[in-house]
N, C-alpha and C positions, 0 to 999 in steps of 0.2 A: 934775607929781609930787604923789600924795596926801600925808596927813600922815604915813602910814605909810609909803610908801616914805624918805619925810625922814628921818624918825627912823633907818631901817633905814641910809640911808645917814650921819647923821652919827655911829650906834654906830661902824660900820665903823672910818669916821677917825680917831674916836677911838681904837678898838685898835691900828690900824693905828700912830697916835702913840705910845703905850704903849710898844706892841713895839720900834718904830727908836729910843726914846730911855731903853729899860731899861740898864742896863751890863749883863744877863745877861739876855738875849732869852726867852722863853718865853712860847707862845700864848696870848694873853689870852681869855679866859673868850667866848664868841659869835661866836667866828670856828670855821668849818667844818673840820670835819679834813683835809681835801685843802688849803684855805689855808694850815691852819697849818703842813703839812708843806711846804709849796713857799716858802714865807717864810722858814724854818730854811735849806731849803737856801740859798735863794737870800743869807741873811746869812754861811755857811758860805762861801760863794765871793767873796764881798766884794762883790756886786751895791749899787752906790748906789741911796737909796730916795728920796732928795732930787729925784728929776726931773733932777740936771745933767749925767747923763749919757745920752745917748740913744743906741739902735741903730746903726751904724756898716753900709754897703755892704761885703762881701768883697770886690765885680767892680765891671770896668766895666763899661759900658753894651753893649759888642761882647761881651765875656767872657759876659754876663747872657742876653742873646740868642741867643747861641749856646746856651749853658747848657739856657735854655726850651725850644729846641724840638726837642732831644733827649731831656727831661723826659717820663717815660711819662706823668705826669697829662698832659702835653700833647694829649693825644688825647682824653682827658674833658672839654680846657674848653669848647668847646660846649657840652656837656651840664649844668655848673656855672653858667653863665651863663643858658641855659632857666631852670633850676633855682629858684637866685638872683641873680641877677644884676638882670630886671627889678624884683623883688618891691625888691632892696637899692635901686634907684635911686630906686622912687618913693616910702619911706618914709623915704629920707634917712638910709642907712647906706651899707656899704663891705662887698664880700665878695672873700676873701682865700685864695691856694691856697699853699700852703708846701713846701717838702721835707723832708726828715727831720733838717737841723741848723735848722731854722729859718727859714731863708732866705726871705723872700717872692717869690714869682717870679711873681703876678699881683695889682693891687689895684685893682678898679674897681668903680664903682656911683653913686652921688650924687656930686655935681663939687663940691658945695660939701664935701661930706663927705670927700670925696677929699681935699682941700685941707685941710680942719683936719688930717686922718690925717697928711698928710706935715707938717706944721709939727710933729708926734712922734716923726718919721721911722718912722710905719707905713706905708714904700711898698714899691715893689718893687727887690727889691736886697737892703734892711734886714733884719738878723737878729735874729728874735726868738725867739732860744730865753732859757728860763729865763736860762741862765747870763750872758744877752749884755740882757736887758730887763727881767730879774725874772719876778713870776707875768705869765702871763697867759693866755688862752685857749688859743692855738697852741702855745707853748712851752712849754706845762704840760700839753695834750696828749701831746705827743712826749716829758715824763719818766715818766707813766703808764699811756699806750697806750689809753686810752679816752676818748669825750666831756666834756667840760670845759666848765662855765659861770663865767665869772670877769664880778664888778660892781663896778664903781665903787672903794669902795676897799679889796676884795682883793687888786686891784695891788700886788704888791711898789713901785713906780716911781709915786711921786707922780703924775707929771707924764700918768700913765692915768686919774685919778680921777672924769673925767669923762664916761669910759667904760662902756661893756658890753659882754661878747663872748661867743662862742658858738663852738667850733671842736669837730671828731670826726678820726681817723685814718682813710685810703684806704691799704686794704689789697693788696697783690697774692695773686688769688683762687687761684693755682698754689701760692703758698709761702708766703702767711700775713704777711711783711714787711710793713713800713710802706713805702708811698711816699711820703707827704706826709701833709698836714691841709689841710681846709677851713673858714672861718673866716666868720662874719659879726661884725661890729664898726659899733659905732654907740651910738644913746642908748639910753634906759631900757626900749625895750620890745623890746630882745636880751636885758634879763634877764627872760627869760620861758619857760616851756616848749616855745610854740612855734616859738621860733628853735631851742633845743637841737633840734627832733625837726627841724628843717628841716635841719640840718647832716648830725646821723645819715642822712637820708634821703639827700641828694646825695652823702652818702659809699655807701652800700650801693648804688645805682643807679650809680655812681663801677664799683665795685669789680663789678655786673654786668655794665658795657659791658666792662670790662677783659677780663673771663671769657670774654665773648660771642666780644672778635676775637682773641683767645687771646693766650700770656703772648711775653713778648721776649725774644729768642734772647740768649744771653749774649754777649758780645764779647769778643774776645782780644787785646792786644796783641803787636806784634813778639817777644816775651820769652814769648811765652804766658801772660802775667799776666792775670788777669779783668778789664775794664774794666765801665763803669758806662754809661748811654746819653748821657752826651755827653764818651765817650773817656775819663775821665779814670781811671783805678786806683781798685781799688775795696780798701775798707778791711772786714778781720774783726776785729771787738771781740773779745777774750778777757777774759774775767772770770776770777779766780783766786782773788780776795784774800777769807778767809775760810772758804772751801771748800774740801774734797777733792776733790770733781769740779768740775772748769771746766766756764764756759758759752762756745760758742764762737756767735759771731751771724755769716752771710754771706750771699751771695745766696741759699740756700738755703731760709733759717729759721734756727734757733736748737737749737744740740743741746748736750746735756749729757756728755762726753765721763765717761769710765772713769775710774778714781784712774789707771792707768799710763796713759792715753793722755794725760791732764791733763799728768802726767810729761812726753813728749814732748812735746808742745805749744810746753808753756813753755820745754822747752830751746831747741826750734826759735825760737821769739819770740825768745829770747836771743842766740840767735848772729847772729840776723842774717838776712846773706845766704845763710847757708847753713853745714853743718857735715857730716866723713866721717864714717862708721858708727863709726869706731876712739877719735874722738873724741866722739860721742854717748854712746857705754857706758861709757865715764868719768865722763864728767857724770852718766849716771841708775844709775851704783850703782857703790859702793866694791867690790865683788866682780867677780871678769873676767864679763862679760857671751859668751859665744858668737855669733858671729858669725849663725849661723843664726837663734839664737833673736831677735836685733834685726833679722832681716829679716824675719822670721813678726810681729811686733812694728808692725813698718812698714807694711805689706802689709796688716793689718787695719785698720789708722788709717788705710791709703788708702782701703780697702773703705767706713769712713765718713764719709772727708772728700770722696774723691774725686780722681780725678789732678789736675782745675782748681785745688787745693789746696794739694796735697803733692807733691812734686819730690824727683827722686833725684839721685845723682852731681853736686851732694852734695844730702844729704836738707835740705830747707827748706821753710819756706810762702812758697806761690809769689804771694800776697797779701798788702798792708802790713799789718802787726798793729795795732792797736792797745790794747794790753794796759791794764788796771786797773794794776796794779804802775808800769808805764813813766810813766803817767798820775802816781803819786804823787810818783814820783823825781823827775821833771818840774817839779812842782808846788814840791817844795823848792828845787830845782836856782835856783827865778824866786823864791825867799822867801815867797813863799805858804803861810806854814803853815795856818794857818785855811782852805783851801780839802783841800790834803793832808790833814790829819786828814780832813776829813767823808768825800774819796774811798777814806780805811784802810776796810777791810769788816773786816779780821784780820788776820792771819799767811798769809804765800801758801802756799797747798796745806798747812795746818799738820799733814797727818798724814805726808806725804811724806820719807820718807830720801834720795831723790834727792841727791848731793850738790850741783850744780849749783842743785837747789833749797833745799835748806838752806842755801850760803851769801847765797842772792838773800835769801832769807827774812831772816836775821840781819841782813843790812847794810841793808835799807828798815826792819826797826823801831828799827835802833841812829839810822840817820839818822833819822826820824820824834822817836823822843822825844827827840833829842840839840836838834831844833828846837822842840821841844814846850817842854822843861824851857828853854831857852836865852831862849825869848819870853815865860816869866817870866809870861802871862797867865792869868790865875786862871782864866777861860774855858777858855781853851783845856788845861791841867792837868784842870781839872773833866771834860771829857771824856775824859782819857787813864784818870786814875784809875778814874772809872765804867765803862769799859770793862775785858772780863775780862782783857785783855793786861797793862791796868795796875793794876790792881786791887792788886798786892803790891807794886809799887814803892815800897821806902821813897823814896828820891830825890823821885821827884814830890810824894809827901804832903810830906814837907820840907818841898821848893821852894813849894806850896800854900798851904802852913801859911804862910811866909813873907811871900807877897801879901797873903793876903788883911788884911783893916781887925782890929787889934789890939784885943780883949774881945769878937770876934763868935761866935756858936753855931760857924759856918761853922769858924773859925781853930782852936778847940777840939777839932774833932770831927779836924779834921784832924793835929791832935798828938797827939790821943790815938790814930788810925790807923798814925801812923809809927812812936811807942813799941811798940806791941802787935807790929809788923810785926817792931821792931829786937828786941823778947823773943823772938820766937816762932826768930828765926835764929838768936841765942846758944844756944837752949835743942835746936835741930834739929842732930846732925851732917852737916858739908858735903857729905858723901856721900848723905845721906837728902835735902837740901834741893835737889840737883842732880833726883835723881829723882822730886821732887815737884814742882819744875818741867818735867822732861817729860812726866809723867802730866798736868799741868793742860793744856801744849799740844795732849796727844793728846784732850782733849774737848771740839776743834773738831770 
């Protein structure tokens, strides 16, 4: 290592120190914007930076096995091992094939390099997504969908620091999805250009052979549920929070549904297993809905989703959801605030009259700030208020004011925000202040 790399690498750890030992986290001045947003999150979800926590196996070893070689990269890794595979061995790195939560499902290349990698438990098995290892190449890949060079100590997790990585996303060339990432990991000369283009490259040459023996039929289970390639149910992400239109993510791709199919959607998520027409039109509006007109209703949302999807008698998605919202409630449900807030985007569907969705909407932000203002953490306050939901909460400024360290700018600014809040309500009647709170929700 020249004098420059030294230096470059003991800035790092310095900021890197800075940040895990500020009481109010915020990117320190020379760290890269992609680090310093995957640092936020990764403090946002309580990721330890201390190194004592390391990566964790889902499977066993038969489970894992099984897993791989129903794995579609499975049929790429020849071509990853051509690839990188020798190049990793004889320069004394480790190259690494993942799936889309992280999970390592191949790690070989140098034996000695093998061997330090699993004493971090970077083997196969180990999960390294952000949320489960902190930053770092692969896992910080798969929060931002594109090539990723993570060094030394932009690792969220200490105990990387002696690190370099290089990972890209393997795309399915039929539908644009992510299957996985590929990864090389080793010493200081992964931080370099030509490892990042080596990745890219075995991912695109990845994503050819894929195209070349064409794409894999979907699988059905018993129930007619979509499975995945090694049998298991396959999961749609619904995004809501914040937005009019949901984003719905499945084998497909990724689509941006309508404000009323959004409506449906998330009734569907809600109910579950399933719910009849009689009681859908309840749920998506206080006015009697016509029986026709929620079947013309339905019938387009199949048109976009698709029969593998949507299911009748009774209407449901015939896929496990996994919703934004659920994710939050979840989140409290475990005490987790500090993770809940970061995953709030807003108000679910905030322009939506749906009643079903009004009252999910209501009872995640009553629960959300009821845990916000409860954990009393100046932190965590600090972002309720800065955001536009809470932005007029007298209560939280209060509560704020409260925390923080008594004669500070901070405590001032924030009394004098509650006052102004507590004038401005005396001086508005309830009837104007009720509709000036719905006008502020409708400019989501």
């Amino acid at each position: 290592m020249d004098a420059a790399d030294a230096a470059s690498t003991s800035a790092l750890r310095a900021a890197h120190e800075r940040f895990m030992t500020s009481p109010h986290p915020t990117p320190p001045p020379g760290v890269r914007r992609l680090v310093a947003d995957s640092w936020q999150r990764c403090a946002a979800r309580g990721v330890r930076a201390d190194g004592s926590v390391l990566p964790g196996s889902t499977r066993s070893v038969e489970e894992l096995a099984s897993y791989r070689r129903g794995h579609p990269l499975a049929t790429v890794l020849p071509l990853f091992r051509d690839l990188l595979g020798a190049g990793a061995a004889d320069d004394g790195h480790v190259f690494a094939v993942g799936d889309t939560d992280g999970t390592l499902l191949w790690v070989e290349g140098d034996s000695g390099a093998v061997r330090r990698a699993e004493r971090m438990h970077f083997a196969e098995g180990a999960v390294w997504s952000e949320a489960r290892a902190g930053t770092n190449a692969p896992g910080t890949v798969l929060e931002v969908g594109h090539p990723v060079q993570i060094v030394t100590g932009e690792h969220f997790s200490s105990a990387v620091h002696d690190w370099a990585c290089a990972a890209a996303p393997v795309h399915d060339p039929g539908t644009g999805r992510v299957l996985g990432v590929i990864d090389l990991t080793g010493g200081g000369s992964i931080a370099s250009p030509p490892a990042l283009a080596a990745v890219r490259a075995a991912a695109l040459a990845a994503e050819a052979e894929l195209a070349r023996t064409g794409p894999t039929k979907a699988l059905l289970g018993p129930e007619g549920r979509p499975l995945s390639a090694d049998g298991r149910e396959t999961v749609v992400r619904l995004s809501a929070l914040g937005r009019d239109s949901a984003l719905l993510e499945h084998a497909e791709g990724v689509q941006r549904l309508s404000p009323r199919h959004s409506e449906i959607v998330v009734a569907l998520a809600l109910a579950g297993r399933g719910v009849t027409g009689e009681r859908l039109a309840v749920d998506l509006s206080e006015r009697e809905v016509p029986a026709s007109t929620l079947r013309a209703e339905l019938t387009r949302l199949r048109a976009v989703l698709g029969p593998a999807l949507l299911g009748s008698r009774p209407y449901a998605l015939l896929s496990r959801v996994r919703a934004d919202f659920a994710d939050v409630t979840a989140l409290l449900a475990e005490g987790r605030v500090r993770e809940a807030l970061a995953r709030y985007r807003g108000p679910l569907l905030p322009r939506s009259e749906a009643p079903v969705v009004v009252e999910q909407r209501r009872a995640l932000e009553q629960q959300l700030r009821g845990a916000v203002l409860g954990s009393g953490d100046p932190g965590l306050l600090r972002h309720w208020v800065d955001a536009e939901w809470g932005a007029d909460d007298v209560a939280a400024w209060r509560t704020l004011a409260q925390r923080l360290p008594g004669g500070s700018p901070q405590r001032a600014a924030a009394v004098a925000r509650a006052h102004a809040l507590d004038a401005d309500l005396l001086s508005i009647p309830p009837q104007v202040a009720r509709h000036a709170a719905l006008l502020q929700r409708s400019r989501f």
